[in-house]
N, C-alpha and C positions, 0 to 999 in steps of 0.2 A: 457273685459273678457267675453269668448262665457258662454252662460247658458247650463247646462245640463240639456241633455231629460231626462225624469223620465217619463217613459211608464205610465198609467192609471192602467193597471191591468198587472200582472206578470204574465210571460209567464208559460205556461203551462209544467206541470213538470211529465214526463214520469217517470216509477219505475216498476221493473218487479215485478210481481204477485209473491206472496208466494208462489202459489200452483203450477200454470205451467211453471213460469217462463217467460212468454209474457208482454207483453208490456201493461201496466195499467196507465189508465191519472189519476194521482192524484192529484184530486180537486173535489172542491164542487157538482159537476155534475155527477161525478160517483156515482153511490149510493151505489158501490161495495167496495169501496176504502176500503184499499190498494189492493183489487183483482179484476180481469180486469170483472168478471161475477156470476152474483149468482151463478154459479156451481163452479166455483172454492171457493166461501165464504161457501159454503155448504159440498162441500167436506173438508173441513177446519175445519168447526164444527165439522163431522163427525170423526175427529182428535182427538179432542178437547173429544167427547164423548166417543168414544169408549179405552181413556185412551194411543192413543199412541203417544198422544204430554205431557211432563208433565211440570212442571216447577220445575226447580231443586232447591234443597233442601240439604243438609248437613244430612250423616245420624244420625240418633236419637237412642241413648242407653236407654233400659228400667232397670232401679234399682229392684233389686229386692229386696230389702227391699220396695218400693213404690210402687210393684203390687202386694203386697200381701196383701196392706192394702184393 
């Protein structure tokens, strides 16, 4: 029975950037990961900050017998 190769380290896994959509090596060496460059992780904070990324949510009814308390 032939033995399978089982590579050392797994091949390197390409994933396009959130922001620009380019090609980003995702692994331990990007320091950017998942975005291919601090500017693209920075323009992403800057998302993130300026409120026009949000995380959705279910909207919330307020009682008004409970904000009057």
């Amino acid at each position: 029975m032939p033995e399978k190769f089982i590579p050392a380290t797994p091949a390197p896994r390409i994933v396009p950037c959130p922001t620009c959509g380019g090609d980003s090596l995702f692994a331990p060496t990007n320091l950017w990961r998942p975005f291919c460059s601090e500017r693209c992780r920075q323009i992403d904070l800057g998302h993130w900050s300026d409120e026009s990324f949000r995380v959705a949510a279910p909207p919330t009814t307020i009682d008004e017998d409970d904000a009057s308390k």
